[in-house]
PQR file of N, CA, C, O and H, with PARSE charges and radii, in Angstrom:
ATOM      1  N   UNK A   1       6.676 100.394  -8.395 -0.4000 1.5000
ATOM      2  CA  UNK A   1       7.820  99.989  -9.174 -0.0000 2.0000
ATOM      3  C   UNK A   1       7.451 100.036 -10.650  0.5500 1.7000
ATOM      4  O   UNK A   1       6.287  99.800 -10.977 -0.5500 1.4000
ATOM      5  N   UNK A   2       8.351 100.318 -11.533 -0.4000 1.5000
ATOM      6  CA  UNK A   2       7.974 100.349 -12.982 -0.0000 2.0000
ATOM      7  C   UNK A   2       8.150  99.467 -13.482  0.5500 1.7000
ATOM      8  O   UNK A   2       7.483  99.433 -14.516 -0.5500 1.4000
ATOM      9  H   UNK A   2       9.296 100.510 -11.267  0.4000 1.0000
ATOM     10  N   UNK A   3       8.781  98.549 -13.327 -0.4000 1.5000
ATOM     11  CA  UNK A   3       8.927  97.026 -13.432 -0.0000 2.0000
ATOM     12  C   UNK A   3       8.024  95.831 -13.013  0.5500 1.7000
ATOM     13  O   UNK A   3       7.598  95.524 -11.900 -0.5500 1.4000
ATOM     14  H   UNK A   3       9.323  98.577 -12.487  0.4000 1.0000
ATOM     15  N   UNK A   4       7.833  95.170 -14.390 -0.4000 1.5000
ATOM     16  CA  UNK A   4       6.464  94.231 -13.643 -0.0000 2.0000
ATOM     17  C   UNK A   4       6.664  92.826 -14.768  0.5500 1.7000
ATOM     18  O   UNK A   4       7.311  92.779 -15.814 -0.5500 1.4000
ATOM     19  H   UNK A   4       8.179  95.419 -15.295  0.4000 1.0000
ATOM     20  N   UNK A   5       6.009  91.974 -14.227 -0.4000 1.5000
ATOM     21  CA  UNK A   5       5.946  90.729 -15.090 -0.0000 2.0000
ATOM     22  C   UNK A   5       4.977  90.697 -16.273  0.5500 1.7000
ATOM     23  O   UNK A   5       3.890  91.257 -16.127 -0.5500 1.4000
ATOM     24  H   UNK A   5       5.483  92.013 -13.378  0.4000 1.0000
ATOM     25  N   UNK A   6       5.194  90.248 -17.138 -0.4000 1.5000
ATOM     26  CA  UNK A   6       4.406  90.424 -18.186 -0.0000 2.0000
ATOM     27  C   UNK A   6       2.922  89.547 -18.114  0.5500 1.7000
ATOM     28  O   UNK A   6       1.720  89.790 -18.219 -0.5500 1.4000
ATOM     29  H   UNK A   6       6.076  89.793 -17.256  0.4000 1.0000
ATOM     30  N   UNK A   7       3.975  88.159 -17.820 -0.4000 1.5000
ATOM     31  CA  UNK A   7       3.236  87.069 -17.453 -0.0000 2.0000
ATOM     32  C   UNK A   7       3.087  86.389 -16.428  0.5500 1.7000
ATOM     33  O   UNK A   7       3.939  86.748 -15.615 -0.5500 1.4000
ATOM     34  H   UNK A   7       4.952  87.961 -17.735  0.4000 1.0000
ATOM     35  N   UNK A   8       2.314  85.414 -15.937 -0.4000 1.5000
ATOM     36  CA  UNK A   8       2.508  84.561 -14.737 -0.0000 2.0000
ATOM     37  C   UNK A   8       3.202  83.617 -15.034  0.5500 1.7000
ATOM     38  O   UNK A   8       2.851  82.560 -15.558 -0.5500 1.4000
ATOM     39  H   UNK A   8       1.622  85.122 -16.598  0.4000 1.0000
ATOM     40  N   UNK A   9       4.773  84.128 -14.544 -0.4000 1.5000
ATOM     41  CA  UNK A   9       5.965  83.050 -14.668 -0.0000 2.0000
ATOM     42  C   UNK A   9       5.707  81.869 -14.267  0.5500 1.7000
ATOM     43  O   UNK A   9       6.238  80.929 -14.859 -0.5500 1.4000
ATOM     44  H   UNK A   9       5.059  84.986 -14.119  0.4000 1.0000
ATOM     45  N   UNK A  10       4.948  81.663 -13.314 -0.4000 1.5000
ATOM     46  CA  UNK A  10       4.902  80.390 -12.317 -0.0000 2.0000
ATOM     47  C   UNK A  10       3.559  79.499 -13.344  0.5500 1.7000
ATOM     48  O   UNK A  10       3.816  78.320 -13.587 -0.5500 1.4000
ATOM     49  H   UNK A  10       4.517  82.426 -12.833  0.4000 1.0000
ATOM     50  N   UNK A  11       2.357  79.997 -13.840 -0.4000 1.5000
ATOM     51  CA  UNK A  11       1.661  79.266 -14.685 -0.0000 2.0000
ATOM     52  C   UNK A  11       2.518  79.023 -15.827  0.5500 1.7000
ATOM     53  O   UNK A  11       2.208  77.920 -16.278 -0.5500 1.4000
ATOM     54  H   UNK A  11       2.147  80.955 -13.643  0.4000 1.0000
ATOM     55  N   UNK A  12       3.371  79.498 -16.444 -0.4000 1.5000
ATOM     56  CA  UNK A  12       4.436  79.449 -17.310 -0.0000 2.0000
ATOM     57  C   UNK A  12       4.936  78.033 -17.315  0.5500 1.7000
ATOM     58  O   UNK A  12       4.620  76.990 -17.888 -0.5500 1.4000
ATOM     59  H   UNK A  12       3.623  80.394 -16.078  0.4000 1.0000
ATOM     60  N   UNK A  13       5.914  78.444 -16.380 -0.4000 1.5000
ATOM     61  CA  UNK A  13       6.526  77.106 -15.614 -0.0000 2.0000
ATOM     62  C   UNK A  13       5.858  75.937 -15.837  0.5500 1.7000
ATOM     63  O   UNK A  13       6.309  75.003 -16.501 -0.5500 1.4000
ATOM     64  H   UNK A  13       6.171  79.291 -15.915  0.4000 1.0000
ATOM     65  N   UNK A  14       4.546  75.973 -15.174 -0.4000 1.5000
ATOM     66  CA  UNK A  14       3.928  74.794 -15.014 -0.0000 2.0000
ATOM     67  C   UNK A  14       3.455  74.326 -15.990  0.5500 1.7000
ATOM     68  O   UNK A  14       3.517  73.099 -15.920 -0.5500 1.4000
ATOM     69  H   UNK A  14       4.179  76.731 -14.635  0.4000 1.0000
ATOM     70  N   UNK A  15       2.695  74.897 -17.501 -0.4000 1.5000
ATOM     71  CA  UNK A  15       2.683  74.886 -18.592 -0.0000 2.0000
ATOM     72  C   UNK A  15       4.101  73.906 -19.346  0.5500 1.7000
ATOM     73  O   UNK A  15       3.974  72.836 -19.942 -0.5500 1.4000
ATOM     74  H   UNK A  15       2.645  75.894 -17.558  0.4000 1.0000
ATOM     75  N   UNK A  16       5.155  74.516 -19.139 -0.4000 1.5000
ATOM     76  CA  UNK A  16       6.449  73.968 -19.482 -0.0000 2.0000
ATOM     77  C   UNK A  16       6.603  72.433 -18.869  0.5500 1.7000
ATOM     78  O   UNK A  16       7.416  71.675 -19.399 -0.5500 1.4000
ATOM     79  H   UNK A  16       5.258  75.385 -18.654  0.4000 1.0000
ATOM     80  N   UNK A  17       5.940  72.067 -17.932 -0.4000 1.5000
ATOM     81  CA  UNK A  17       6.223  70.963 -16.706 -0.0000 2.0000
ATOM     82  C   UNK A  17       7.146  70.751 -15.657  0.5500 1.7000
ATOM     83  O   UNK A  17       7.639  69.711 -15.221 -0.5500 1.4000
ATOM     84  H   UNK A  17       5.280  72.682 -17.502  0.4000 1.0000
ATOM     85  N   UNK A  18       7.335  72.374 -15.215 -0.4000 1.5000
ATOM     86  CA  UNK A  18       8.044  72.321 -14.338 -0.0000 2.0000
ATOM     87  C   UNK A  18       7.279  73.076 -13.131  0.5500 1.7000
ATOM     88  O   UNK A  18       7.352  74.303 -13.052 -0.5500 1.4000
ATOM     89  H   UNK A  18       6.934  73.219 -15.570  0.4000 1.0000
ATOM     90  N   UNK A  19       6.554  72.330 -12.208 -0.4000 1.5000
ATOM     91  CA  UNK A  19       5.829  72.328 -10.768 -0.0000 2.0000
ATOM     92  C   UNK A  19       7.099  72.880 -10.144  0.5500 1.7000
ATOM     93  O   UNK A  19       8.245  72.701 -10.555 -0.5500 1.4000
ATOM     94  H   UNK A  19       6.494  71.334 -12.273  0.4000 1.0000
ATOM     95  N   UNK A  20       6.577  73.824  -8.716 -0.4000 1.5000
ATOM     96  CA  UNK A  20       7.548  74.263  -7.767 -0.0000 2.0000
ATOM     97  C   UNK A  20       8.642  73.240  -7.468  0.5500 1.7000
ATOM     98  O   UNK A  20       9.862  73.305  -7.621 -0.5500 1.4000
ATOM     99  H   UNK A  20       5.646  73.969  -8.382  0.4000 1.0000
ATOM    100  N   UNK A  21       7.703  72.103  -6.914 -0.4000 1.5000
ATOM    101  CA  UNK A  21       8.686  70.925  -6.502 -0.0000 2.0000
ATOM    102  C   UNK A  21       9.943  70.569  -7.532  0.5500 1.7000
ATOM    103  O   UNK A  21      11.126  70.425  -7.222 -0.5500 1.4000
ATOM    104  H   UNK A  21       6.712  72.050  -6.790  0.4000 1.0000
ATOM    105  N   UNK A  22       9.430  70.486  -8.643 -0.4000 1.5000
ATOM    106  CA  UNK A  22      10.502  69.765  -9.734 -0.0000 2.0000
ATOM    107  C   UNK A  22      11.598  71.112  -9.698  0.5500 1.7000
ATOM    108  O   UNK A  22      12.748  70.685  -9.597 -0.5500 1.4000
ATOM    109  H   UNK A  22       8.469  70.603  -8.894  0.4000 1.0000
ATOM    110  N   UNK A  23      11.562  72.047  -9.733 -0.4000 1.5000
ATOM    111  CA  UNK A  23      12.024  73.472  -9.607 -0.0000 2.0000
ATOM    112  C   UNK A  23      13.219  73.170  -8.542  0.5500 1.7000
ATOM    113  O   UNK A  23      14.433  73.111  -8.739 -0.5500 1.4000
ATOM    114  H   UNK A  23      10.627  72.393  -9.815  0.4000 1.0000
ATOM    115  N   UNK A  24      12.484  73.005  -7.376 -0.4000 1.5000
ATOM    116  CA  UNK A  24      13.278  72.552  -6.247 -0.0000 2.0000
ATOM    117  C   UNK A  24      14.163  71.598  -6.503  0.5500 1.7000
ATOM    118  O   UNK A  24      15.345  71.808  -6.230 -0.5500 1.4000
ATOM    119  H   UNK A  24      11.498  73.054  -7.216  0.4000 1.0000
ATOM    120  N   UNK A  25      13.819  70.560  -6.986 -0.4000 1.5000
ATOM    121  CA  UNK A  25      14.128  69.030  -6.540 -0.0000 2.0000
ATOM    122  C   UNK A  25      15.434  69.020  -7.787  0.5500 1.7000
ATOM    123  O   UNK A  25      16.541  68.492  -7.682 -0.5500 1.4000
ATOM    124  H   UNK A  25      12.858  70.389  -7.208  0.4000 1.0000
ATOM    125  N   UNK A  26      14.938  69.694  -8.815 -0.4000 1.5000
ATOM    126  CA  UNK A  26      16.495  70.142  -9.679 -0.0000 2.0000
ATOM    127  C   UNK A  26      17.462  71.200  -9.642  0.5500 1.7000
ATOM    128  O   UNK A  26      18.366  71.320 -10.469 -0.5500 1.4000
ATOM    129  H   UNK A  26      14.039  70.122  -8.901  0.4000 1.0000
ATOM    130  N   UNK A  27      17.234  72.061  -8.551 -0.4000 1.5000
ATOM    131  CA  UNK A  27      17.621  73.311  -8.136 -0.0000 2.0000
ATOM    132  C   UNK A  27      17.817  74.196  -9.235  0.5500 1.7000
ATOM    133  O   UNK A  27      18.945  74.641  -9.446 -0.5500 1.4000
ATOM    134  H   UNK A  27      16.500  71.964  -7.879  0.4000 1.0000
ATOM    135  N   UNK A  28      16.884  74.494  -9.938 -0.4000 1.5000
ATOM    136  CA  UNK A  28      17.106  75.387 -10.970 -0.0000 2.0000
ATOM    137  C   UNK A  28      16.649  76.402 -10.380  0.5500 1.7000
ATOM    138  O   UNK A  28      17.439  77.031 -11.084 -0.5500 1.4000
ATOM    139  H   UNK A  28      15.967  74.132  -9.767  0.4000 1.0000
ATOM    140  N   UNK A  29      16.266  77.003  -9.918 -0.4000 1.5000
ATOM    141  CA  UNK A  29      15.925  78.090  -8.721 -0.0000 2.0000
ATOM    142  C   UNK A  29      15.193  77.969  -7.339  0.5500 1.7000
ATOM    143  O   UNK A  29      14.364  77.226  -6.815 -0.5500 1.4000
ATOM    144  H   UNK A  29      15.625  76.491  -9.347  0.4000 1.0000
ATOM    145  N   UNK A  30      15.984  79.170  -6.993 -0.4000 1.5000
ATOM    146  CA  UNK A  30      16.211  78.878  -4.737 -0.0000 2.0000
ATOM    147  C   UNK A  30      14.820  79.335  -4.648  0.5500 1.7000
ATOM    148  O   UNK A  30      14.168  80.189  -5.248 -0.5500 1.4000
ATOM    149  H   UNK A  30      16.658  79.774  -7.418  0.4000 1.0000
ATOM    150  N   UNK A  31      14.578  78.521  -3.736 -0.4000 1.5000
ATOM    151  CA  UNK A  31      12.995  78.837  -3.448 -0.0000 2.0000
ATOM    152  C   UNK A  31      12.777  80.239  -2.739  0.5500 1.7000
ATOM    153  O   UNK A  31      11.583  80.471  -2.549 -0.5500 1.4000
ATOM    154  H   UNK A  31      15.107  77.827  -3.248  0.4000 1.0000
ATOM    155  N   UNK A  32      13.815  81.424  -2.216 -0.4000 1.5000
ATOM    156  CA  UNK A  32      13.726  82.110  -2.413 -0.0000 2.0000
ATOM    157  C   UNK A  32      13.382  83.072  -3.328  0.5500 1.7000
ATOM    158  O   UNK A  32      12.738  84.075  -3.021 -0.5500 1.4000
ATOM    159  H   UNK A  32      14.785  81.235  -2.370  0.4000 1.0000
ATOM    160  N   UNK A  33      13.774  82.826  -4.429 -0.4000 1.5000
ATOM    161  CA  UNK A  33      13.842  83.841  -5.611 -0.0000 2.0000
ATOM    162  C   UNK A  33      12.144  82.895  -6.140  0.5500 1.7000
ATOM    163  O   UNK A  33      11.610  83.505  -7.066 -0.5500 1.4000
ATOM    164  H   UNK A  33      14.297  82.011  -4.678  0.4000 1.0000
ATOM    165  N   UNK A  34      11.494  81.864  -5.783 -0.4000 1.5000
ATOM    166  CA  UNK A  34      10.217  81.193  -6.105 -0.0000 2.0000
ATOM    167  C   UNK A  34       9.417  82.505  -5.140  0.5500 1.7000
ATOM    168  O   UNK A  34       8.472  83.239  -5.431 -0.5500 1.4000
ATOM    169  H   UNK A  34      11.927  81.369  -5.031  0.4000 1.0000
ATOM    170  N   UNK A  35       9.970  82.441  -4.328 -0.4000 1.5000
ATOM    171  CA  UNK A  35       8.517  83.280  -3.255 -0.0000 2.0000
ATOM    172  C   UNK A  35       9.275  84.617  -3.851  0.5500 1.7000
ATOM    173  O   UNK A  35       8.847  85.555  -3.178 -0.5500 1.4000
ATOM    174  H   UNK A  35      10.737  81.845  -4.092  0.4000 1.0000
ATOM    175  N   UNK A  36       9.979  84.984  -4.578 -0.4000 1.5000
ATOM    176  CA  UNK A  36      10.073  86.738  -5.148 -0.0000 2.0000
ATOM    177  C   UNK A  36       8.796  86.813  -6.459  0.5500 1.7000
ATOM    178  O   UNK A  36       7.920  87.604  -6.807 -0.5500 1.4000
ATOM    179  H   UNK A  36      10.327  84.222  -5.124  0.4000 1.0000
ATOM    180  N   UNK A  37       9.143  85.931  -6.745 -0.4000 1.5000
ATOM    181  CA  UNK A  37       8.348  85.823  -8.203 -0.0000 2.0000
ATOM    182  C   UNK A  37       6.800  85.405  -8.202  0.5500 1.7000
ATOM    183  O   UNK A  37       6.083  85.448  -9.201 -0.5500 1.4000
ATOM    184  H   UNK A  37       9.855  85.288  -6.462  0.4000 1.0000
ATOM    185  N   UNK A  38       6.323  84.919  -6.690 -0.4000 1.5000
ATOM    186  CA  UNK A  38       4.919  84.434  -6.518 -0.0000 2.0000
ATOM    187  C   UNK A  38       4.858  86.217  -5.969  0.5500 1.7000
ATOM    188  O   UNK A  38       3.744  86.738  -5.911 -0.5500 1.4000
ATOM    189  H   UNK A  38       6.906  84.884  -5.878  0.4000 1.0000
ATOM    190  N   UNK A  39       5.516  86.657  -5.771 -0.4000 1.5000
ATOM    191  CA  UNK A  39       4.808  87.806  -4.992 -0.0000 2.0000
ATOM    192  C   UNK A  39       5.028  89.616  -5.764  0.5500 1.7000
ATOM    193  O   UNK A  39       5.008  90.753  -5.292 -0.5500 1.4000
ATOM    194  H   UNK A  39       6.421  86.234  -5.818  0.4000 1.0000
ATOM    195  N   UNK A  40       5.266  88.914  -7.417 -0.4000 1.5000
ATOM    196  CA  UNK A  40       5.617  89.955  -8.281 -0.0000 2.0000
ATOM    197  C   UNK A  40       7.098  90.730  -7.979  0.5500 1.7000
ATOM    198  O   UNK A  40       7.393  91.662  -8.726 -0.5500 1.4000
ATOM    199  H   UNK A  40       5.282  87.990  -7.801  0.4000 1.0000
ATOM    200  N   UNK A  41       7.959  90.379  -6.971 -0.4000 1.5000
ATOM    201  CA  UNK A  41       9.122  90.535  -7.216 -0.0000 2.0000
ATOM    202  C   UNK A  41       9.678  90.583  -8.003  0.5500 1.7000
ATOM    203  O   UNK A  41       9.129  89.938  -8.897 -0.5500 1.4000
ATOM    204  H   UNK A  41       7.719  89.621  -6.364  0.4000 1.0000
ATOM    205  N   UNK A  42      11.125  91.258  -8.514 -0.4000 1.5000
ATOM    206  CA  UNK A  42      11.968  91.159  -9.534 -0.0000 2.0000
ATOM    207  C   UNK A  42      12.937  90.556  -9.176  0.5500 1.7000
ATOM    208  O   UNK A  42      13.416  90.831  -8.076 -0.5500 1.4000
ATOM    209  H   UNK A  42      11.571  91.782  -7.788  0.4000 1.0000
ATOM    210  N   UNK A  43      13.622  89.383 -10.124 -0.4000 1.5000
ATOM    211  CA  UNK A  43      14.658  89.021  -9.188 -0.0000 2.0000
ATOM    212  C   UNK A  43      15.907  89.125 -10.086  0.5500 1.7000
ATOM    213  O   UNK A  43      15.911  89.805 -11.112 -0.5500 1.4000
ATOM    214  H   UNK A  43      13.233  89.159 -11.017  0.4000 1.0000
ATOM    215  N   UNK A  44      17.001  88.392  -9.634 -0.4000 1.5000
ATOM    216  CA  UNK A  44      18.524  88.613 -10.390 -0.0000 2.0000
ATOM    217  C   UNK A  44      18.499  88.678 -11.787  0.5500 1.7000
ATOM    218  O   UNK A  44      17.430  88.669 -12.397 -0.5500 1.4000
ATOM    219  H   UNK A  44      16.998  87.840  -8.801  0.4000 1.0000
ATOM    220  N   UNK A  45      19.404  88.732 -12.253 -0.4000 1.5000
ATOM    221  CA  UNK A  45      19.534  88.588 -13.710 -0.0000 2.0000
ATOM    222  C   UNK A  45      19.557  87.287 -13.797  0.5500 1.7000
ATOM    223  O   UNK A  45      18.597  86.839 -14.424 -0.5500 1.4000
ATOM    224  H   UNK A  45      20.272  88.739 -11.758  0.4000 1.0000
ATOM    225  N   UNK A  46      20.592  86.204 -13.242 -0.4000 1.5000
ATOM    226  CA  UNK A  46      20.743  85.176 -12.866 -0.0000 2.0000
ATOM    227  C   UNK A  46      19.544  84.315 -13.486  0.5500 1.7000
ATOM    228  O   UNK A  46      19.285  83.731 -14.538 -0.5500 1.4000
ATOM    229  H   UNK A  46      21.371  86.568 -12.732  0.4000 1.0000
ATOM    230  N   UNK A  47      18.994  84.552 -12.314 -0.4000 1.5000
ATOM    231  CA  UNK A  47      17.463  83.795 -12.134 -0.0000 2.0000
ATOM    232  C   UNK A  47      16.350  83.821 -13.795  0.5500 1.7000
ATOM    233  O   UNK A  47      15.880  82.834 -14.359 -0.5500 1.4000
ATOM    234  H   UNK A  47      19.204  85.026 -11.459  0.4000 1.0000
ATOM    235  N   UNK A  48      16.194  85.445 -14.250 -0.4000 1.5000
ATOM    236  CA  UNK A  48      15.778  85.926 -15.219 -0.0000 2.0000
ATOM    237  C   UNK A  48      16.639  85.035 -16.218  0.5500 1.7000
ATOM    238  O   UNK A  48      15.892  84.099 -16.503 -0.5500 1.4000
ATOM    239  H   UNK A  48      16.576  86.247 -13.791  0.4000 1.0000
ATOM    240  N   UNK A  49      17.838  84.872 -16.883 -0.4000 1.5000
ATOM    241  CA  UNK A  49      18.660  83.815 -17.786 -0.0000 2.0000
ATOM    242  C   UNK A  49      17.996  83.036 -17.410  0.5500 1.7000
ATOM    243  O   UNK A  49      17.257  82.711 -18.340 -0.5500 1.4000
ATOM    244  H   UNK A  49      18.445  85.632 -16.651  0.4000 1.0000
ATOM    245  N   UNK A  50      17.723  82.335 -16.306 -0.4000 1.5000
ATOM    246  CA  UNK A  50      17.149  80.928 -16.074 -0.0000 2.0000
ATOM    247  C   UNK A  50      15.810  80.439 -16.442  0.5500 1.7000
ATOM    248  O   UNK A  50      15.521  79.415 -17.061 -0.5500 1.4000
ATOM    249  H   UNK A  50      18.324  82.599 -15.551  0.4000 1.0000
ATOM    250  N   UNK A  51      14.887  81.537 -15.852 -0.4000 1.5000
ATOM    251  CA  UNK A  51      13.420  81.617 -16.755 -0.0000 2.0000
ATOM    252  C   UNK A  51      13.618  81.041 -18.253  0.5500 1.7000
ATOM    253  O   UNK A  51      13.413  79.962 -18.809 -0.5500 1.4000
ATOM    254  H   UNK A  51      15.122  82.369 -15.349  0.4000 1.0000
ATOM    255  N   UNK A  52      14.187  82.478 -18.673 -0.4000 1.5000
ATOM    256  CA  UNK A  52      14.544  82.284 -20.297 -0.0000 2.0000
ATOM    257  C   UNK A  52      14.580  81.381 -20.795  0.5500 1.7000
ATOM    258  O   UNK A  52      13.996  81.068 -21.832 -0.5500 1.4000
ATOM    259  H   UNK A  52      14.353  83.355 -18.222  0.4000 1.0000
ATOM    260  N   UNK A  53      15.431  80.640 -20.013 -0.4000 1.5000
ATOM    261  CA  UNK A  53      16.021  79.326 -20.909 -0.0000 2.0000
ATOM    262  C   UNK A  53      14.679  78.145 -20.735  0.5500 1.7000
ATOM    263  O   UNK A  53      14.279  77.453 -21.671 -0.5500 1.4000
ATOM    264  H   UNK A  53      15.906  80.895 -19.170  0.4000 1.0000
ATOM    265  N   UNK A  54      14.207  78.115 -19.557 -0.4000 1.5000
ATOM    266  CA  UNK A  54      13.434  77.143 -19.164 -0.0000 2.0000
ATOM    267  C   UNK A  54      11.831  76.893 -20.477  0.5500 1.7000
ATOM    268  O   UNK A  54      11.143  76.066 -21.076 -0.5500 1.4000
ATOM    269  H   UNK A  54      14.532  78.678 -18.797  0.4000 1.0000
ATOM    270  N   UNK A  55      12.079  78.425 -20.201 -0.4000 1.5000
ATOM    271  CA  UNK A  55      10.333  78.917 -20.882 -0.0000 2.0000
ATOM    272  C   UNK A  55      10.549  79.774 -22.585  0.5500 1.7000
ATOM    273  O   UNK A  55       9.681  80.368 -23.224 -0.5500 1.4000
ATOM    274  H   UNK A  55      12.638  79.096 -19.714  0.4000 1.0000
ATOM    275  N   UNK A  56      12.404  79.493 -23.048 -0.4000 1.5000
ATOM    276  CA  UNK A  56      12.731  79.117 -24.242 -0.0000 2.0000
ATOM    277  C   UNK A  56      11.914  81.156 -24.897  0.5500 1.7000
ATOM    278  O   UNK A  56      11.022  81.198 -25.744 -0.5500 1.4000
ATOM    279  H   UNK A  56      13.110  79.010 -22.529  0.4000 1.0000
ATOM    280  N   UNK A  57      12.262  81.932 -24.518 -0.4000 1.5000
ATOM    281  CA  UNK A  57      11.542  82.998 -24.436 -0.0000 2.0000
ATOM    282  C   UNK A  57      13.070  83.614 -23.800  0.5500 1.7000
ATOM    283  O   UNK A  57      13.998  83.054 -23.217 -0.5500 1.4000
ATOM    284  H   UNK A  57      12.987  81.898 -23.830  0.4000 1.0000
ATOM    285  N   UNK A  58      12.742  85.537 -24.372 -0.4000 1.5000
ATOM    286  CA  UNK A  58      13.234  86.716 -24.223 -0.0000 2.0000
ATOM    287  C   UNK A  58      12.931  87.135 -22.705  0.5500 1.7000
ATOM    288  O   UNK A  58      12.032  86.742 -21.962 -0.5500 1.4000
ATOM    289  H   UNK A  58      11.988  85.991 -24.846  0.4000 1.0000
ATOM    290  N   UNK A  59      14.254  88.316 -22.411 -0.4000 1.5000
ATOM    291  CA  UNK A  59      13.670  88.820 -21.241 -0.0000 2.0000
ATOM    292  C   UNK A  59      12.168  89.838 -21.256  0.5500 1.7000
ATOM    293  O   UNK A  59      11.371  89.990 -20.330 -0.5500 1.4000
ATOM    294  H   UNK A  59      14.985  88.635 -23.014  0.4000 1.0000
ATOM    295  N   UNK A  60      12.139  90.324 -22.377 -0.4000 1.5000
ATOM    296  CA  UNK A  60      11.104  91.035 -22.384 -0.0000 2.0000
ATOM    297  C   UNK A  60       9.795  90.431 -22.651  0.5500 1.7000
ATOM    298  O   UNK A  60       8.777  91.113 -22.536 -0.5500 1.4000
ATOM    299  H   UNK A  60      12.786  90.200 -23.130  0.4000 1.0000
ATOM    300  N   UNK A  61       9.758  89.360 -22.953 -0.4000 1.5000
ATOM    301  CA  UNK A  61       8.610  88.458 -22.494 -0.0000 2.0000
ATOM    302  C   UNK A  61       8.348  88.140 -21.631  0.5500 1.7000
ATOM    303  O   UNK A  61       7.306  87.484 -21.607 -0.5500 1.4000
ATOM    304  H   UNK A  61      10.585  88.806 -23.047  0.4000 1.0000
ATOM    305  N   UNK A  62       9.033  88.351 -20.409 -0.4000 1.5000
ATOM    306  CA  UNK A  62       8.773  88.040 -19.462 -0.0000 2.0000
ATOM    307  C   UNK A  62       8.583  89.262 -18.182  0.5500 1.7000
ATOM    308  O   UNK A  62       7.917  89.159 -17.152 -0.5500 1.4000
ATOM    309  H   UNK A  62       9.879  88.884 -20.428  0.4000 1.0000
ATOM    310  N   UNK A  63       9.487  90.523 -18.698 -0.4000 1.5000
ATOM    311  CA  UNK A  63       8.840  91.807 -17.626 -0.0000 2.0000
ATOM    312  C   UNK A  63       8.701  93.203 -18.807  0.5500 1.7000
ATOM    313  O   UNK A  63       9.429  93.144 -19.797 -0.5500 1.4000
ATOM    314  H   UNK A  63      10.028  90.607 -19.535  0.4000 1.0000
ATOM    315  N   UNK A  64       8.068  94.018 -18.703 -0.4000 1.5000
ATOM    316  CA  UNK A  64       7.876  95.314 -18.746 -0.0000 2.0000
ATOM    317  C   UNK A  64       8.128  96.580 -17.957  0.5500 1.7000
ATOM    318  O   UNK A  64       8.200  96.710 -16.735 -0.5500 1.4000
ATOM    319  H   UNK A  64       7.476  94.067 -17.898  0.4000 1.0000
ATOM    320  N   UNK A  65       8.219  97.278 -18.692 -0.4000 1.5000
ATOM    321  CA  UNK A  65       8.752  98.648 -18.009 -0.0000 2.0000
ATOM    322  C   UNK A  65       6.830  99.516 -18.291  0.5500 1.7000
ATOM    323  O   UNK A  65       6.195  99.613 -19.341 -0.5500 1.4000
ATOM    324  H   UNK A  65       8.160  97.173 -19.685  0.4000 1.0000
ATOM    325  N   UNK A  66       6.519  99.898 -17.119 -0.4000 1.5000
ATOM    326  CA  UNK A  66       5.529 100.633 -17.021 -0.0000 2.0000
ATOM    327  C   UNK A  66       5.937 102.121 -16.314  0.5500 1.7000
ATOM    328  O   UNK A  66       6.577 102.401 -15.301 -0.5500 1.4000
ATOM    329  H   UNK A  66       7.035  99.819 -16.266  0.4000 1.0000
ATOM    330  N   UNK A  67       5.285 102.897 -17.297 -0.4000 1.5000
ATOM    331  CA  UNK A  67       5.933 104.460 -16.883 -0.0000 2.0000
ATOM    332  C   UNK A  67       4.923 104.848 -15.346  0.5500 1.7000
ATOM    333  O   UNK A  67       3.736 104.748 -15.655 -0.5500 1.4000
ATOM    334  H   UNK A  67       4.765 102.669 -18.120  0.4000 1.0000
ATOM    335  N   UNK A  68       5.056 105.170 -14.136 -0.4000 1.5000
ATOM    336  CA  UNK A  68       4.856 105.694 -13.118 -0.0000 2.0000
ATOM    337  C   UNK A  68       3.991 107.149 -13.555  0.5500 1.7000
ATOM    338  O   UNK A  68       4.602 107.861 -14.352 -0.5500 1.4000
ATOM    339  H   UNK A  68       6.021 105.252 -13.885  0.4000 1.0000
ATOM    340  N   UNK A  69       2.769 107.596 -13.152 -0.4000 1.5000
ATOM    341  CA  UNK A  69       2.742 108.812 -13.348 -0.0000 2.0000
ATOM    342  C   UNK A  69       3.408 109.815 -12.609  0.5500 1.7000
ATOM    343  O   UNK A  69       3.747 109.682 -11.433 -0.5500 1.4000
ATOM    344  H   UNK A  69       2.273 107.018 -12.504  0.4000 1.0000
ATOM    345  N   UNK A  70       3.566 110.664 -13.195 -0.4000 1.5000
ATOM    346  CA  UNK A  70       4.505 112.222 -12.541 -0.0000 2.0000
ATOM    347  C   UNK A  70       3.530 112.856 -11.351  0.5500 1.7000
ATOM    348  O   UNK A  70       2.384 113.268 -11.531 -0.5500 1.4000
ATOM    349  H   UNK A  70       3.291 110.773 -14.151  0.4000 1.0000
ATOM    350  N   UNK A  71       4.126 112.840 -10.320 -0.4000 1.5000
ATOM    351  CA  UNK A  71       3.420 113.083  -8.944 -0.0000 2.0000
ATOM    352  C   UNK A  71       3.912 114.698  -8.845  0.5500 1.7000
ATOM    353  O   UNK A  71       3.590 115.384  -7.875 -0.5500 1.4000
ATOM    354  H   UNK A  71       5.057 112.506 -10.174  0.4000 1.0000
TER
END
């Protein structure tokens, strides 16, 4: 995929003081879209606004576009 995280959203997070649990426990994101993002997934736009706001940061701080080599 050419798409990738820049950073470790989830040390991010936790940096910010927001642990999985608190994540949960305020439903600011479905623990689905938690296990997309532990596992370098990309997820909604949705979700991505939500980062943003949390971790006060751009989308592009948070993923990159990496060019694929030509096969």
């Amino acid at each position: 995929m050419a798409l990738r995280y820049r950073i470790d959203v989830l040390a991010a997070l936790r940096e910010r003081g927001y642990s999985s649990t608190k994540i949960r426990e305020k439903k600011l994101i479905g623990q689905s879209y938690l296990q997309q993002i532990r596992h370098g997934e990309l997820v909604s736009w949705k979700t991505i606004d939500t980062l943003c706001r949390l971790l006060d940061c751009q989308p592009g701080d948070l993923i990159e576009y990496v060019k694929e080599p030509d096969t």
